[in-house]
C-alpha positions as CSV (number, residue, x, y, z in Angstrom):
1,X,3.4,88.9,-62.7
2,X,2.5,87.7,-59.5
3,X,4.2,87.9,-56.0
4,X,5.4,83.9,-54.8
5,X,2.7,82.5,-52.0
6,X,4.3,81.5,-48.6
7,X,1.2,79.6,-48.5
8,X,2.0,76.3,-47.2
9,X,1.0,72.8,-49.2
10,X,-1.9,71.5,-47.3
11,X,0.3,68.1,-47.1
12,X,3.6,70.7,-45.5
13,X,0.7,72.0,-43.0
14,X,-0.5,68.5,-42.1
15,X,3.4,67.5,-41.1
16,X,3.7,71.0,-39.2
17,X,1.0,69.9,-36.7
18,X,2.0,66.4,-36.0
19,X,5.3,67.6,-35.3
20,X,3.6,70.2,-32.9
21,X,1.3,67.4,-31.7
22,X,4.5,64.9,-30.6
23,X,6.4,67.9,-28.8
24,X,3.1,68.7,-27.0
25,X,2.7,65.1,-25.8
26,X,6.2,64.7,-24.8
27,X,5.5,66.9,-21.9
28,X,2.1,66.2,-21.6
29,X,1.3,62.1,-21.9
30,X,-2.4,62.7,-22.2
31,X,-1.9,64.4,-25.6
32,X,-0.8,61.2,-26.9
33,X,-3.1,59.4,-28.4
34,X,-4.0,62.7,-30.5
35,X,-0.4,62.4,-31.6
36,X,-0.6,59.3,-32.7
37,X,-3.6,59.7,-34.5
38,X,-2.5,62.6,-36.5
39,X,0.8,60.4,-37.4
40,X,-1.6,57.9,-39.3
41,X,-3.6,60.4,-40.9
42,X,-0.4,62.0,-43.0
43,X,-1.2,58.8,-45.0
44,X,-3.6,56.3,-46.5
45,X,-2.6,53.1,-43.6
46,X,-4.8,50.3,-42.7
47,X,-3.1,50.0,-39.5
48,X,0.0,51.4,-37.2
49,X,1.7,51.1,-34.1
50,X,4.2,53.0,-31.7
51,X,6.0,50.8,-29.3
52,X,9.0,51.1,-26.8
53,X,10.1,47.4,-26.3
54,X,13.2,45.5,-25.1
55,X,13.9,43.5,-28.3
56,X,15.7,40.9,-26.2
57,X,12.3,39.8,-23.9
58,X,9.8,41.4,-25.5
59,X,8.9,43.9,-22.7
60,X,6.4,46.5,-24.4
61,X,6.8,49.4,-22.6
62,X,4.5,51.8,-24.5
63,X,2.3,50.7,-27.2
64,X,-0.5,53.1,-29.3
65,X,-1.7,50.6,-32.0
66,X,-4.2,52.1,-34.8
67,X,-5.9,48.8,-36.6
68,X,-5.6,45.9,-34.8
69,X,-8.1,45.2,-31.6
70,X,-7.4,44.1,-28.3
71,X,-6.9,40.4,-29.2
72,X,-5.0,40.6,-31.8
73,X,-2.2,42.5,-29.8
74,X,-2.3,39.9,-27.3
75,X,-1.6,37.5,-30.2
76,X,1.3,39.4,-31.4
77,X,3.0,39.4,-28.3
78,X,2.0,36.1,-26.9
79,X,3.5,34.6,-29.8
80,X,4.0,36.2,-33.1
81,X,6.7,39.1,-32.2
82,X,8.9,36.4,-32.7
83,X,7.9,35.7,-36.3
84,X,7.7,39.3,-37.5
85,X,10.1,39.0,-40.0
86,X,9.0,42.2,-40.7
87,X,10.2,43.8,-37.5
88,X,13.5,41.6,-37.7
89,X,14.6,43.4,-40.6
90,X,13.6,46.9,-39.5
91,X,16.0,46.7,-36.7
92,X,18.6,44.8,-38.9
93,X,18.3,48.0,-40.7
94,X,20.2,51.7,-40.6
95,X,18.7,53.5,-36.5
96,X,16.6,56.1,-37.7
97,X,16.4,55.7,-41.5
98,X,12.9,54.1,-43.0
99,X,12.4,51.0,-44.4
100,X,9.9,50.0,-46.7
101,X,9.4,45.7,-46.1
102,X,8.7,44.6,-49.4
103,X,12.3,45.9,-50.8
104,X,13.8,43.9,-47.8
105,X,11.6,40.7,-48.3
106,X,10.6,39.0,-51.2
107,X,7.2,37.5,-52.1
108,X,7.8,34.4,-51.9
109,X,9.1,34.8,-48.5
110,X,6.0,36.4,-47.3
111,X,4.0,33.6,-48.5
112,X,5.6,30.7,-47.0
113,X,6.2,33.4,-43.5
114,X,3.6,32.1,-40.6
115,X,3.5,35.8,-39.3
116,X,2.5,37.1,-43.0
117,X,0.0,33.8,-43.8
118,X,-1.6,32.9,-40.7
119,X,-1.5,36.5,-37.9
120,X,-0.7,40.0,-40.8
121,X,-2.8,39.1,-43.6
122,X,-5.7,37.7,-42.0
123,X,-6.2,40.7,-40.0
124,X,-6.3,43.0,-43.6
125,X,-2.0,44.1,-43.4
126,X,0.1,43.5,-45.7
127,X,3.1,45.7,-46.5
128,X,4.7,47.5,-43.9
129,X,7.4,50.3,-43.4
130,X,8.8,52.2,-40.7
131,X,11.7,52.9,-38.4
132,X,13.3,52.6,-34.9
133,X,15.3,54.2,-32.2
134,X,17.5,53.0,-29.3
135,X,16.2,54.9,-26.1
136,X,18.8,53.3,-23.9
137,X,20.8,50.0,-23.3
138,X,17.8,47.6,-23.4
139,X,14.4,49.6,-25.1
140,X,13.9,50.7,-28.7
141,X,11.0,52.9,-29.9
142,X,9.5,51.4,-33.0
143,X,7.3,52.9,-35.5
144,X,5.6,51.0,-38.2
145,X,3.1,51.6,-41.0
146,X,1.1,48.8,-42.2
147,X,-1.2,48.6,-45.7
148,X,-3.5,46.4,-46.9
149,X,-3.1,44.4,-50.3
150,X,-5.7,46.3,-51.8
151,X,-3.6,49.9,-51.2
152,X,-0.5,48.5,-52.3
153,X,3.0,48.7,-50.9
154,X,4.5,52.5,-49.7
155,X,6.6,54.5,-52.0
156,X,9.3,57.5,-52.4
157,X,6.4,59.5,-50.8
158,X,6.4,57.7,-47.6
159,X,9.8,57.4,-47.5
160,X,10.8,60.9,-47.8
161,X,7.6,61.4,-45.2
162,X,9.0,59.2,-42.8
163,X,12.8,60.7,-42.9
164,X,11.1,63.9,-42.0
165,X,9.1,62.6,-39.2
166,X,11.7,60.3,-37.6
167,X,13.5,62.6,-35.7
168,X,10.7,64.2,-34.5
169,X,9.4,60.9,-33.5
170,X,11.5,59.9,-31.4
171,X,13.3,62.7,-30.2
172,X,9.6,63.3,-28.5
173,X,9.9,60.1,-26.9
174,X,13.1,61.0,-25.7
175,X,12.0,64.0,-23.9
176,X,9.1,62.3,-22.5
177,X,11.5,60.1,-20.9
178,X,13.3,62.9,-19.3
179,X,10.3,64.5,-18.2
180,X,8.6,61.6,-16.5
181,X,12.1,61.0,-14.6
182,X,11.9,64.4,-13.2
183,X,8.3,64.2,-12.5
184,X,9.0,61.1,-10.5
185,X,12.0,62.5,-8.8
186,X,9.7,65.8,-7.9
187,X,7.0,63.5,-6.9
188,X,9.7,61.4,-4.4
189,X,11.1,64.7,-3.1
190,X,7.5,66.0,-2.0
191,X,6.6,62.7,-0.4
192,X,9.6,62.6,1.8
193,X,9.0,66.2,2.9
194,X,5.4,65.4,3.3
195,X,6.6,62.0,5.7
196,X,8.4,64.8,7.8
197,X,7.6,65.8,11.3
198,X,8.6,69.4,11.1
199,X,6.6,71.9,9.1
200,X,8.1,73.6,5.9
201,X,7.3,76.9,4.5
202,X,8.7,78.5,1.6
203,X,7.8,82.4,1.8
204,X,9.2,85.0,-0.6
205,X,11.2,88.0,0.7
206,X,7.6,89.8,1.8
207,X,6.8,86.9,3.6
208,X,4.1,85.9,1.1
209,X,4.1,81.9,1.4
210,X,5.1,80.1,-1.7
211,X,4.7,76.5,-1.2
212,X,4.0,74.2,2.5
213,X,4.2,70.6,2.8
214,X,1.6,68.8,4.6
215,X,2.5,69.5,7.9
216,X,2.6,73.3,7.1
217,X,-0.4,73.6,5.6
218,X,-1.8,72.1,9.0
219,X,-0.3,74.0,11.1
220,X,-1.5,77.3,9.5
221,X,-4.9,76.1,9.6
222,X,-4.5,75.2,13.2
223,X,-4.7,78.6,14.8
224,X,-1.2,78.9,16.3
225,X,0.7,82.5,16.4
226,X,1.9,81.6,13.2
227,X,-0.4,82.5,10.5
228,X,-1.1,84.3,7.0
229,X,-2.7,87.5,7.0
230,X,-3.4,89.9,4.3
231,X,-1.5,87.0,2.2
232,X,2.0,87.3,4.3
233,X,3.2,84.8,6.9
234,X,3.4,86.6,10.3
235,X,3.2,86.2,14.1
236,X,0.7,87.4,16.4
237,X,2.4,89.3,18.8
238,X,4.3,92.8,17.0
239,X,7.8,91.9,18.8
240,X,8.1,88.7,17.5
241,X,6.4,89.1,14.2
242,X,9.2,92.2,13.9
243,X,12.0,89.6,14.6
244,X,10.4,86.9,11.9
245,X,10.6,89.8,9.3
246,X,14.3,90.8,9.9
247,X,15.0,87.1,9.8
248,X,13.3,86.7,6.3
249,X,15.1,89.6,5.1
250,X,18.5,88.4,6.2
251,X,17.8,84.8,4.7
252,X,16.6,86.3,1.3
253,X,19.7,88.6,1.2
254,X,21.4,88.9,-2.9
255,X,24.1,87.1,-4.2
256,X,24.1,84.7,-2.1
257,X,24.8,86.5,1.1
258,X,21.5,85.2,2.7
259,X,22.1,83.8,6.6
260,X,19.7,81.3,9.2
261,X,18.2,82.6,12.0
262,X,16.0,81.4,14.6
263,X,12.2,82.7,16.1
264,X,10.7,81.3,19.3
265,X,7.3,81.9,19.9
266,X,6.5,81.1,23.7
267,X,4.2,78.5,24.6
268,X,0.7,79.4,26.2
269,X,-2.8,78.3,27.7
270,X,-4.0,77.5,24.0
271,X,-0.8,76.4,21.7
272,X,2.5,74.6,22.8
273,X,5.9,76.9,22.0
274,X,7.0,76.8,18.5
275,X,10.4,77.1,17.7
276,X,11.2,78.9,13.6
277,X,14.1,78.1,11.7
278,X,14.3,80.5,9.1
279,X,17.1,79.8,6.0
280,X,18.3,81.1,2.6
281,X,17.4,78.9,0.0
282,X,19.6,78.5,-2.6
283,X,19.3,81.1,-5.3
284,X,20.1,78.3,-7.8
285,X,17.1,76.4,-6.5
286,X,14.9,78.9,-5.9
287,X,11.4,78.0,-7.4
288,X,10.4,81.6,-9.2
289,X,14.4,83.4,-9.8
290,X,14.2,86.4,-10.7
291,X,16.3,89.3,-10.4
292,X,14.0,90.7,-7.5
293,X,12.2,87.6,-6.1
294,X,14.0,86.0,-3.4
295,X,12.8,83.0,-1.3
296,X,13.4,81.2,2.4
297,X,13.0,78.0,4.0
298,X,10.9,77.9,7.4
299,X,11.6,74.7,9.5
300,X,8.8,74.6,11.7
301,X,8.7,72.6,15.3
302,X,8.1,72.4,18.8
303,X,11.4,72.6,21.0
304,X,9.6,70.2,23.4
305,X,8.9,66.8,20.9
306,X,10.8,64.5,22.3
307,X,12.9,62.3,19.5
308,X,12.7,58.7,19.6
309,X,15.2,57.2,17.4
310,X,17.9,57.2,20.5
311,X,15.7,55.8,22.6
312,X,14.2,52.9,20.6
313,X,15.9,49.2,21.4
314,X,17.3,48.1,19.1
315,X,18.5,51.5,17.8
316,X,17.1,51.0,13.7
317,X,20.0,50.5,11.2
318,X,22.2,49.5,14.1
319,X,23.4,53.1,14.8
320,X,25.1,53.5,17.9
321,X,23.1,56.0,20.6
322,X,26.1,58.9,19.6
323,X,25.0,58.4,16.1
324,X,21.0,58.2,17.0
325,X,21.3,61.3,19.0
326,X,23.6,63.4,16.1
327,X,20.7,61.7,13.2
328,X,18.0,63.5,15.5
329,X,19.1,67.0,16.3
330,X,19.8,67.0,12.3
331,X,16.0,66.2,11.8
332,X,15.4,68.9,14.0
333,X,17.3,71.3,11.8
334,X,20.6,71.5,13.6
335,X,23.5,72.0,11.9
336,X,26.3,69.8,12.3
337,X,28.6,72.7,13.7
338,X,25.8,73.8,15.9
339,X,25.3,70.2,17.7
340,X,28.8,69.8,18.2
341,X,29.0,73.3,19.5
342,X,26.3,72.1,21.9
343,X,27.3,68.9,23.4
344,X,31.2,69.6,23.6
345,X,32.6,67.6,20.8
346,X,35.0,68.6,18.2
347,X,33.4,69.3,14.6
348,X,35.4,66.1,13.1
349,X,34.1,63.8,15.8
350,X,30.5,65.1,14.6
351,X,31.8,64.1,11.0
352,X,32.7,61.1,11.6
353,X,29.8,59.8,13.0
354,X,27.9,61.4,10.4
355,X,30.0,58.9,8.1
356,X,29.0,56.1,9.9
357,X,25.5,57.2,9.9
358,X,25.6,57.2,6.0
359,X,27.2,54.2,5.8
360,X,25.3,52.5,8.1
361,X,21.4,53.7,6.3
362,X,22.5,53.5,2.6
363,X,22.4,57.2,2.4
364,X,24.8,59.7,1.1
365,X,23.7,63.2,1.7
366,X,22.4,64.5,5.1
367,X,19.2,65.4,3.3
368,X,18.8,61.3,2.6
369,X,19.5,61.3,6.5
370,X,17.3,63.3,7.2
371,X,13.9,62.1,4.9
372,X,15.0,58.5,6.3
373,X,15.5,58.9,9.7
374,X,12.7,61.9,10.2
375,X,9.2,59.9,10.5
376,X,11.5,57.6,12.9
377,X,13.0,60.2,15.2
378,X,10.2,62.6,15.3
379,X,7.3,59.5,15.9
């Protein structure tokens, strides 16, 4: 007697990669159309399509289409998406449960239906099934099978297909959604720091630098005092490049207990002083965590650039020169404690014209601030 096989059916197999297939291009939107394509190969189709859409306008979103050319899909949506009685009673139907048309609409239906008679048939469909999604307020995903009259209409077998691959489906979607927002959102963060003035450094706890914006990877190619050697970020002179160690070390301290700290590098004959900010980043941010791998912010700039934004008439946003001044020494890196410290007002004073400040640009954090007022105050 033999042993049992855990040999999966070839059919079993087939399902196991298209699942793998959606999950791959959920993260990675080049992968797709391979997707896609592997969806309509689980079955005998004439044609298929994937589409996000707002049902109430007609917005496609997305669309992957398998079958129809170029102008038919311009037909469709120039005019027969409204007629697709077809797609009317999918999304009459149960969210995420297949349909199968032809137990929803009857023959005679079909033939007296300008979608079915004069745009579906015509083009070689004729019985559809599938299923849909809602992604948010407004946008459905929709996925639909067509076949011709010659392959007859779909069956148990598709049916039972399709409940497996629904979730899948458009759980994928979903997650493609929530990667492309934080994509974006990366992509928005990196331009602001990019449109910054100041050079930024992130360095690891040896100094080994983990990530510059624009303006920092220019400045290390500029020959200054600051640059990389041996792979680690260090000064020229021993004292100083000493004091820039001691200052990573405190900033990359554990648990938390990290402090700022600031370098001066002395201006010469062939480079203008530079002026280090060097600050704990925070552990819950920190772009490799590990349980040894800790990581600083440098904040990079000459003490001697004279800001602008106080000086511009009309002041931009309509900040008053208090406010213009406070918005600049917080694109230099000051802290609100330090600049009140420095010109001789009390820490709520400095508050309260941050408030104004916010409320004034549309902002609501003093990092906002900061990325608005930056490419302004620093020219």
């Amino acid at each position: 007697m033999g042993t049992p096989s855990n040999r999966q059916a070839p059919e079993d197999e087939a399902l196991h990669q298209t699942v793998a297939e959606l999950y791959r291009s959920a993260i990675d939107p080049s992968a797709w159309k391979a997707a896609f394509d592997s969806l309509t190969r689980l079955t005998p189709v004439h044609a298929a399509v994937l589409a996000v859409v707002e049902p109430a306008s007609g917005a496609l979103h997305l669309s992957m289409v398998r079958g129809y050319d170029e102008a038919a899909q311009q037909q469709y949506a120039a005019h027969y998406w409204n007629l697709d009685i077809g797609l009317q009673a999918l999304l009459a139907w149960h969210e995420r449960t297949p349909l199968l048309c032809h137990e929803h609409i009857a023959a005679r239906t079909v033939s007296g239906n300008e979608y079915y008679q004069d745009f579906l048939i015509p083009l070689g469909g004729r019985y559809g099934a599938g299923c849909w999604a809602r992604l948010d307020e407004t946008r459905i995903a929709q996925f639909s099978l067509h076949r011709s009259i010659d392959q007859g209409p779909f069956g148990e077998s598709e049916r039972r297909l399709l409940t497996r691959l629904t979730p899948h489906i458009f759980n994928s979607l979903r997650i493609a959604e929530t990667v492309g927002g934080l994509q974006r959102q990366n992509a928005l963060t990196l331009a602001s720091l990019d449109a910054l003035g100041e050079a930024i450094l992130i360095v690891d706890e040896s100094g080994r630098v983990q990530w510059a914006n624009r303006s920092g990877d220019a400045l290390l190619q500029r020959g200054t005092p600051l640059a990389v050697k041996n792979g680690q970020l260090g000064i020229e002179e021993s004292a100083l490049d000493h004091q820039l160690r001691g200052c990573i070390a405190r900033a990359c301290a554990p648990r938390g207990a990290g402090t700022a700290s600031l370098v001066a590098i002395p201006g010469s004959l062939k480079h203008g002083a530079l002026q280090l900010r060097v600050m704990p980043l925070d552990p819950r941010l920190d772009i490799a965590p590990s349980a040894t791998h800790r990581h600083a912010l440098l904040i990079v700039r000459s003490p001697f650039a004279p800001p602008r934004l106080e000086t511009m008439r009309p002041i931009p946003y309509g900040l008053t020169p208090a406010e213009a001044r406070l918005a600049c020494a917080l694109c230099e890196g000051t802290t609100p404690e330090e600049y009140a410290r420095r010109v001789g007002v009390s820490i709520t004073t400095v508050r309260a014209q941050l408030r104004q400040a916010f409320a004034k640009t549309g902002t609501r954090r003093q990092t906002e601030l900061v990325a608005l007022l930056a490419p302004i105050a620093r020219g």
